[in-house]
N, C-alpha and C positions, 0 to 999 in steps of 0.2 A: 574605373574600367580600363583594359587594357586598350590602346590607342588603334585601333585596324585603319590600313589603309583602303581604303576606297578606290583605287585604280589597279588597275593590272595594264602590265606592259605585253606589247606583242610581242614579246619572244617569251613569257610566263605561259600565254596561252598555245606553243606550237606545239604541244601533244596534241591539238585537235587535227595536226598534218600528217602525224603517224596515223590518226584512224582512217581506213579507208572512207448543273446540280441538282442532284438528287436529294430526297431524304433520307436523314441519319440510317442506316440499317445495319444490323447484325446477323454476321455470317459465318456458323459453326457448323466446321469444317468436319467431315466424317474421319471418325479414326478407326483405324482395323484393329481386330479383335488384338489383347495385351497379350506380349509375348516378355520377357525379360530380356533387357537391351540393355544399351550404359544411359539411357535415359529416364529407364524407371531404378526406384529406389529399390532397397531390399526388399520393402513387403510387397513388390509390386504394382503399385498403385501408379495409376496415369501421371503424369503430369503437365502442368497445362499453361500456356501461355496466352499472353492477350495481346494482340496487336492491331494501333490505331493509324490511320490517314485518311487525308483530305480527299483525294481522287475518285470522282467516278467511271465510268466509260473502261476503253480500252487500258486504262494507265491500269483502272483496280483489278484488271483480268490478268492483267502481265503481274501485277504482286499477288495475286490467287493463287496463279500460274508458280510462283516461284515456291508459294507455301505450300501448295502440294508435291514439290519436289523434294523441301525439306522433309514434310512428314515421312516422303517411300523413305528415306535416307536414318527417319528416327519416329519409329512409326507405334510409339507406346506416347507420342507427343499430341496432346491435343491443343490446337491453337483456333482462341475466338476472335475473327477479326471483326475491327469496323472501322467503317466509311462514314464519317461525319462531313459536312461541306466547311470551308475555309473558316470564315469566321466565327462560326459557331465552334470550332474545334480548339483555337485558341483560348474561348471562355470555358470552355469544359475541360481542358488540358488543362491549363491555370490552376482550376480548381480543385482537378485529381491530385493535382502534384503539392497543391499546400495541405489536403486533406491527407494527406498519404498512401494514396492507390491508384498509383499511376500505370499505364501498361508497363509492361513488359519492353514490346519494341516501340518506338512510336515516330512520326514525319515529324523532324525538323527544318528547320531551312539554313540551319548554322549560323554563324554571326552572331550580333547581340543577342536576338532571341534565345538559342541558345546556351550561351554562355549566363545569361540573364540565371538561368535551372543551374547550371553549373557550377556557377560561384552560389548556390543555394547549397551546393552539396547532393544534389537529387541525378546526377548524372554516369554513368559507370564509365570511366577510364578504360577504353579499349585498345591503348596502347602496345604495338606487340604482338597483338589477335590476330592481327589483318597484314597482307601482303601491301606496302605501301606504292609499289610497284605499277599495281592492277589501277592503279587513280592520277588524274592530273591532282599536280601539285597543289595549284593555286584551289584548287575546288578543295582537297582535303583540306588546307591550311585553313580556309575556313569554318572548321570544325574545331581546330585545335587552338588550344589556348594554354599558355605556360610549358609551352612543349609537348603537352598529352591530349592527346585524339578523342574524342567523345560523340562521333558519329562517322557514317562512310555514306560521301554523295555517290545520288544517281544522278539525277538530272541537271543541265545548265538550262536553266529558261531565260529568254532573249525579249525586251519590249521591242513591239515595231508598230508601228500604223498598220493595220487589217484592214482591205479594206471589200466594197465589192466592185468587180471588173465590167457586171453587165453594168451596173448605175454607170460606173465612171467611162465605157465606150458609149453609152445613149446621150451623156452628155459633151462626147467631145472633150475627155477628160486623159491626161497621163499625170501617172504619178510624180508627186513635185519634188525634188531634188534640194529647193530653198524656201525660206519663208514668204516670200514674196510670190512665189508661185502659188505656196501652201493654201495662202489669203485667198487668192483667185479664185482657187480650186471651192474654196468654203463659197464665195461668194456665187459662183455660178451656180452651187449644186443650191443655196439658197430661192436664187431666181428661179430654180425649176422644181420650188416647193418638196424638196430631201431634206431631211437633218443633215447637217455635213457630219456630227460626230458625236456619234452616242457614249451617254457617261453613266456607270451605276457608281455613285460616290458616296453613299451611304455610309459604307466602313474606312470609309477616307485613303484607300495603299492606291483605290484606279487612277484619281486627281493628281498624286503624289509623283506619277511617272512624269508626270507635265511639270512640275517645280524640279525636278532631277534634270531634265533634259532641257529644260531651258537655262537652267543655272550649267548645264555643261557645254552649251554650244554659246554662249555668251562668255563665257571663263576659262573655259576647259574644265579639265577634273583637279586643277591647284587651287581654287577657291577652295573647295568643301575640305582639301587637304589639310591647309591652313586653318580654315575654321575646326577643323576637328582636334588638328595638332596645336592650337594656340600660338602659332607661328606666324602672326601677324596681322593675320586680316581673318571677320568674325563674321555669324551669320547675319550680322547689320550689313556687309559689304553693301557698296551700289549695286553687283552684281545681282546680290537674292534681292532686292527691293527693284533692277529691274525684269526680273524673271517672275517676280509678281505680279509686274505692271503687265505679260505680255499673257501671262492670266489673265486678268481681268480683260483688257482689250478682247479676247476671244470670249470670255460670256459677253459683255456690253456688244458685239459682234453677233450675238445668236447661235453661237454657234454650234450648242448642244444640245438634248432632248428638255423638253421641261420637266421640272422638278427634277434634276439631274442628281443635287443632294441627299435627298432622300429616296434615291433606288438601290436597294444591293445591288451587288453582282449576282451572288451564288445561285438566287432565283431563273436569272438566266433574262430579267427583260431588255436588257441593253441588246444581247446577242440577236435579241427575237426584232430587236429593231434591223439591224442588221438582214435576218433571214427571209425578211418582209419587205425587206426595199424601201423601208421607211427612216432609213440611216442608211450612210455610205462607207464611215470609218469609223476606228474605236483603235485608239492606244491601249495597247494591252499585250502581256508575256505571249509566246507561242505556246502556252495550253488551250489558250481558245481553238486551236486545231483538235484535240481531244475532245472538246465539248462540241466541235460542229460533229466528229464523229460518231459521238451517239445522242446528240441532238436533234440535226439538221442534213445528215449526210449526203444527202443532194446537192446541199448548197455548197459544199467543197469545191464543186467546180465552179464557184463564182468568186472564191476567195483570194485573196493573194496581200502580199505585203511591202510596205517599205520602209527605208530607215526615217527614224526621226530626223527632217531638215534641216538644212544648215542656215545663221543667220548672218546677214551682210554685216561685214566689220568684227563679227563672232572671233574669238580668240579657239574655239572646240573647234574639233575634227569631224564630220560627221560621219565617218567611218566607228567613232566612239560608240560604246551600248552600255544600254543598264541591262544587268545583267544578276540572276540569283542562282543559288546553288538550292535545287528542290527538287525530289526530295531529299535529305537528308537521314539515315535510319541510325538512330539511335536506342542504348539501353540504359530503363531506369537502375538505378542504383540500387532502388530495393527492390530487384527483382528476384525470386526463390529461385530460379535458373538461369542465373545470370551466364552460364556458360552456354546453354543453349538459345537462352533469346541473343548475342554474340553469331553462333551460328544461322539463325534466321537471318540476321541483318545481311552477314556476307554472302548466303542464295539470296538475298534482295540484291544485291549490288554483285552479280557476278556478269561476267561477259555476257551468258545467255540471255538474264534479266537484260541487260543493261540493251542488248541487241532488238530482242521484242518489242522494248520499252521507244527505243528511237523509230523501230519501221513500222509501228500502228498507233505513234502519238504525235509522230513530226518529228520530235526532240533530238539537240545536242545534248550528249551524256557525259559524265564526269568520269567514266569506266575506260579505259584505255585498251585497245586491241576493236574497237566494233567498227564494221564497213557502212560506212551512212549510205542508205539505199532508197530509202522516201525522199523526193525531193524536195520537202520544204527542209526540211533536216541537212541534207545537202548545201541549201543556199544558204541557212543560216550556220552554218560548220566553217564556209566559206568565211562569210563574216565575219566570226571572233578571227577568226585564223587575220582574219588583212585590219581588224579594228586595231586603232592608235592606244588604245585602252574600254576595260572595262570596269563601269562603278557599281559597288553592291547597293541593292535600294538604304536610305538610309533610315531607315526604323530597323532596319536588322544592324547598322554599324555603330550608331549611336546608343549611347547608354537609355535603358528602357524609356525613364521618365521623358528624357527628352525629345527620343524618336515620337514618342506621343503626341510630345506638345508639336513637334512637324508636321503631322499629321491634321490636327488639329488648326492650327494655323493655316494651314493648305487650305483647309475644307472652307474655313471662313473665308478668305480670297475669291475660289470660289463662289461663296454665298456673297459676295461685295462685303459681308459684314465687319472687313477688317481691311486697312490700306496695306500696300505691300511695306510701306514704311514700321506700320505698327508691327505686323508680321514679322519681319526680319527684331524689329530692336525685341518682342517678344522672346527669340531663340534665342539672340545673344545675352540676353539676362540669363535665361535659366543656365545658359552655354556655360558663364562665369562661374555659377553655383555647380555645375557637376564635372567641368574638364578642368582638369589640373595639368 
């Protein structure tokens, strides 16, 4: 697999200076009566597109939104979308795509994931297609591989601490700036019988942010570099074994819901701890602002965020973020209309999408020309804009098997079922066998 960096430099990310779950459902879309256009065939007959993502809420109204634009535009086109939730979409995707009936358009998140379909051969090259112009660099590069483009980002999603502001003003609480503050913060909110921080770790990517951001404020972003480039130091460093250790201290600490490993996300209990008052925070991307808005929409005004803290003696910046490109719209390669599912993707990712998409979900976009107008959007725009770097999670950078076994490893940490010692020499074995 090709070698991706995992950082990004603040001056990669100043195009952001120019800008100013539910269950699976299917939703087929009404088409107006057939007329002969350049998108039906000779004999006339419809043709029809299938297009899939993860999003519920607000995000899947702004791609509604965009696919009924397409249709006035190509309106012999009928397009059946669906909305599956996160993890479920990756097994049912998986299994379209080695079966051979994938959609049409579908959400990726770029990176290994998709390059993984890629180098399968299952990806259509839309190199060319698309005005390269209309996108930050660093978000489209990570679509691209060997020089040729195979998706067009919308969204930048940002980890931060979420947390709520009535809990944290009842207890004489501001948000902590360091670790040691962090600590406090956990401990007091403990003494006055709150969870300090709710986890659904189930599918192993929520725990994951916490082995990212402690291996970056204890190292910076050149451990993972190194470990990923074989340029000297592996995922055995002291640094992953002790970003383990600061894992485990925080379960042996209490400091998460019970049975933490065994709760999704996409169900939504983590967030219902949160909207209950019976949790304070949750590390997590800013789509949890989409899911408070058609969750919990009240609770918005108790919501707020902060960056992952900094650790004393830490080599990281805490200005640093993890950070993903999501979604990402892509076409199958055996698509019948590959020229038109092409077309859908770029009204998925044009200015207007890319506009709605930030001022009714929060979100920084990967679409260049849009005025951030919501303010969490705003303050996270800020952010990349002043961060020292930004790292892609690493189950998308890393080669499949292995982003797995991270995962995986993680969750056991976690579960105490594994030392950070074992954990780290784990990666670095398999590390040997798949980076060259």
């Amino acid at each position: 697999m090709k070698k991706v960096a995992a950082s990004i430099t603040v001056l990669s990310m100043m195009f952001l200076a120019a800008c100013g779950s539910s269950p699976s459902t299917t939703v087929k879309l009404d088409t107006p009566a057939e007329t002969k256009t350049a998108s039906t065939g000779q004999s006339g007959e419809k043709k029809t597109l299938e297009f899939w993502y993860i999003d519920p809420g607000d995000k899947e109204k702004v791609y509604l939104e965009a696919v009924e634009r397409f249709k006035k535009k190509h309106p012999d086109v009928e397009v059946k979308s669906l909305q599956t939730p996160n993890d479920t979409y990756k097994q049912k995707f998986a299994v379209a795509m080695s079966g051979g009936t994938p959609p049409d358009v579908f959400h990726s998140w770029g990176g290994g994931w998709l390059k993984e379909f890629v180098d399968q051969g299952n990806v259509l090259d839309i190199t060319g297609k698309f005005d390269a112009n209309n996108f930050s660099k660093v978000a489209l590069d990570n679509a691209t591989f060997g020089g040729k483009t195979y998706g067009l980002p919308l969204g930048l999603s940002i980890a931060e601490f979420w947390y709520n502001k009535e809990i944290f003003e009842k207890n004489g609480l501001k948000p902590p700036a360091t670790w040691d503050e962090f600590t406090k913060v956990i401990d007091t909110l403990k003494q006055n019988k709150v969870i300090p921080l709710a986890l659904t770790n189930q599918s192993k990517w929520p725990g994951a942010y916490y082995l990212m951001y402690f291996a970056d404020r204890l190292e910076g972003s050149e451990m993972f570099n190194s470990a990923l480039g074989r340029k000297g130091r592996g995922f055995d460093d002291p640094g992953y074994v002790k970003a383990g250790q600061y894992i485990q201290d925080l379960v042996k600490r209490d400091a998460f819901n019970k049975g933490f490993n065994g709760v999704p996300y996409d169900a939504g209990a983590g967030r219902q701890l949160l909207y209950t008052g019976q949790a304070a925070m949750m590390l997590m991307s800013n789509s949890i602002v989409n899911n408070v808005r058609q969750e919990k929409p009240d609770f918005e005004k108790k919501l707020d965020f902060f960056p992952f803290p900094s650790i004393q003696g830490g080599k990281g910046d805490i200005s640093s973020l993890q950070g993903a490109t999501a979604p990402v719209w892509s076409v199958s390669k055996k698509s019948k209309n590959s020229e038109l599912a092409i077309e859908l993707v770029k009204e998925l990712s044009t200015v207007e999408t890319a506009q709605a998409y930030s001022d009714r979900t929060g979100s920084v976009v990967a679409v260049n020309g849009v005025n951030y107008k919501d303010e969490y959007a705003k303050r996270i725009a800020e952010q990349v804009k002043q961060a020292k770097s930004i790292f892609w999670p690493y189950d998308q950078t890393l080669p499949p098997d292995l982003g797995e076994l991270h995962k995986d490893t993680t969750q056991g940490l976690f579960g105490l079922s594994i030392t950070p010692e074992e954990a780290a020499k784990k990666m670095e074995e398999k590390a040997k066998q798949m980076l060259k």
